[in-house]
N, C-alpha and C positions, 0 to 999 in steps of 0.2 A: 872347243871340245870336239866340235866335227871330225877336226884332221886329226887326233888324236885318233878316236874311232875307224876312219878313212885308211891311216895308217895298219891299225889292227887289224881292218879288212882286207886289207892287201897282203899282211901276212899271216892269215888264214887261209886265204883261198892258196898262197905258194903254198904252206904245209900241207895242205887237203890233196896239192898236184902229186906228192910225194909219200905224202900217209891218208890212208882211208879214213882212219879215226876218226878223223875232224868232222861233224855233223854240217852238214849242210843249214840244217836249222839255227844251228848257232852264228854262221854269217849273216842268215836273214833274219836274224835278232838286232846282231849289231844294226844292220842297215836299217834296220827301221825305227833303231835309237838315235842312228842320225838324222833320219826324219825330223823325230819328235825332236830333236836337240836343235834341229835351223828352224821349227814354225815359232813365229809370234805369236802371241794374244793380241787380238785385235779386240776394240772396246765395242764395235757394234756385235761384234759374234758373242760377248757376253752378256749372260742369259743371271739374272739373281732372284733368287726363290727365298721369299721370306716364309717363315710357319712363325704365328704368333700363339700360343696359346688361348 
């Protein structure tokens, strides 16, 4: 899924060199889907909160 995204960001930023339109904010959206799309869950970073009535 990364390079799928990596791809689109590549060809955003060429259309942004050529047309203004393109929001800058929408590339550092993708990029930071890529983020969340390479972290793992790791088992000690997980935190579980019971409520029991």
């Amino acid at each position: 899924m990364s390079t799928q995204l990596d791809v689109e960001i590549k060809r955003l930023e060429a259309l942004r060199s050529i047309d203004d339109h393109v929001c800058p904010e929408e590339i550092e959206r993708l990029r930071t889907l890529t983020t969340i799309a390479t972290t793992r869950l790791r088992m000690d970073a997980l935190r579980l909160i019971l409520r029991t009535p």
